[in-house]
C-alpha positions, -999 to 999 in steps of 0.1 A, spaced: 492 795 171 481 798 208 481 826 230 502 799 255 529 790 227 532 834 218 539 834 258 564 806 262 584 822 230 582 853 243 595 840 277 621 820 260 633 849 237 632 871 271 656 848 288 629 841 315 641 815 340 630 778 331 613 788 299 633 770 272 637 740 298 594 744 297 597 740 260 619 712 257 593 693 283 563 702 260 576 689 230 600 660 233 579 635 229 569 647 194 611 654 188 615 615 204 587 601 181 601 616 150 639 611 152 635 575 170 613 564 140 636 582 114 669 565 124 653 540 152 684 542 175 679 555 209 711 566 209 710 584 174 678 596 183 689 612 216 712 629 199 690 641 167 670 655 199 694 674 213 704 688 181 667 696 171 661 718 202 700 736 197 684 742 167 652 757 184 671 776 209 693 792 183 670 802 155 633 806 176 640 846 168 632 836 130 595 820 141 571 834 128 541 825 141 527 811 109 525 774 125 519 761 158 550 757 177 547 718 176 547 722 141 575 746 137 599 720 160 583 689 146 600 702 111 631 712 125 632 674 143 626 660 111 648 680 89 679 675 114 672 632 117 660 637 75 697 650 73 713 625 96 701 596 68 708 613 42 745 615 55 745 576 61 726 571 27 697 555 41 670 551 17 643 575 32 612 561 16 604 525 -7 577 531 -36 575 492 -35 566 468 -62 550 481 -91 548 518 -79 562 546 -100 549 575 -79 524 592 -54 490 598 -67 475 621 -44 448 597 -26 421 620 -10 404 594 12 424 581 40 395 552 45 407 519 33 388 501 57 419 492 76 417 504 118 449 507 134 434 506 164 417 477 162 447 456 150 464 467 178 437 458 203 450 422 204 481 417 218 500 390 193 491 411 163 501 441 178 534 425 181 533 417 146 524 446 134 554 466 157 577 444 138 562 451 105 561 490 116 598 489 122 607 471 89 588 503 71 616 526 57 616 560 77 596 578 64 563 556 59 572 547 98 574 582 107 541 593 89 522 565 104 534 571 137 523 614 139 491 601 120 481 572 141 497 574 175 506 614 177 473 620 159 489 647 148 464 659 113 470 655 79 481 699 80 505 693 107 524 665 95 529 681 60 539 714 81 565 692 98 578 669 67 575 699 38 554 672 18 520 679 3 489 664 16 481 643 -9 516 628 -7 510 623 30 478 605 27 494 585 -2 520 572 15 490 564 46 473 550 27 498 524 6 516 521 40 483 503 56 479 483 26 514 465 27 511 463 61 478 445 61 493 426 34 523 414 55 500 406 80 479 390 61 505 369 42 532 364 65 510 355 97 480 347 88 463 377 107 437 395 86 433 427 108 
């Protein structure tokens, strides 16, 4: 944890003018990301926001400074929009065709660059579309690993999952969608 995130917690425990407004600023983004790619509603997700950080304000005595900040409301923002599926029974994650389970998969390098694919503009459309056909979770763990760049540590902090599961899920996640890509347009990123 940094000396900066100790400060703004203690400000914002303190009642210090501004400081839990200062908090909301630094990490909505991360709450947007996570709830908009959970349910992928603005609406929804403007609400799962506003409920994450009512979380944050009420319980931010019980942090303790075992995780960054960004971790500690990244899991709270997840858990609130995990909750909000669960209520509406949306299936959270697909194992696919022929899967029966996570094997831990310790290297992240199947050769496929996100990056890259989304250098050129008609397959990054494609492969938006294919992002938002992923169930939630798969969408959710590509976006903090790719676009959030958030590391392997900080994403299971948020999500509760194990690493392994993590990069599993990475990793079968840019195989079917270089797959779809492949099959469905053509494009062989």
């Amino acid at each position: 944890m940094s000396h900066q995130d100790r400060q703004l917690v203690d400000a914002v425990l303190a009642n210090a003018p501004g400081a839990f407004e200062r908090l909301v600023r630094e990490h909505q983004a991360l709450c947007w990301h996570i709830s908009y790619r959970m349910v992928r509603h603005p609406e929804d997700a403007r609400d799962l926001c506003q409920e994450a950080f009512l979380r944050v304000h009420q319980h931010l005595r019980q942090y303790r400074y075992e995780s960054s900040l960004k971790s500690w409301i990244g899991r709270i923002a997840y858990n609130v929009a995990l909750r909000c599926l669960e209520r509406k029974h949306v299936v959270v994650f697909d194992l696919g065709e022929g899967e029966d389970g996570f094997d831990p998969i310790e290297n992240l390098a199947d050769g496929f660059d996100l990056e890259t694919a989304y250098a050129d503009r008609e397959t990054a459309a494609r492969l938006h579309q294919a992002i938002e056909a992923l169930p939630p979770l798969q969408r959710t763990l590509l976006t903090l690993y790719h676009l959030d760049e958030l590391s392997i540590d900080e994403i299971a902090s948020i999500t509760g999952l194990a690493g392994g599961t993590i990069k599993s899920h990475l990793f079968r996640t840019r195989l079917r969608l270089r797959q779809q890509l492949e099959t469905v347009y053509g494009v062989s990123p």
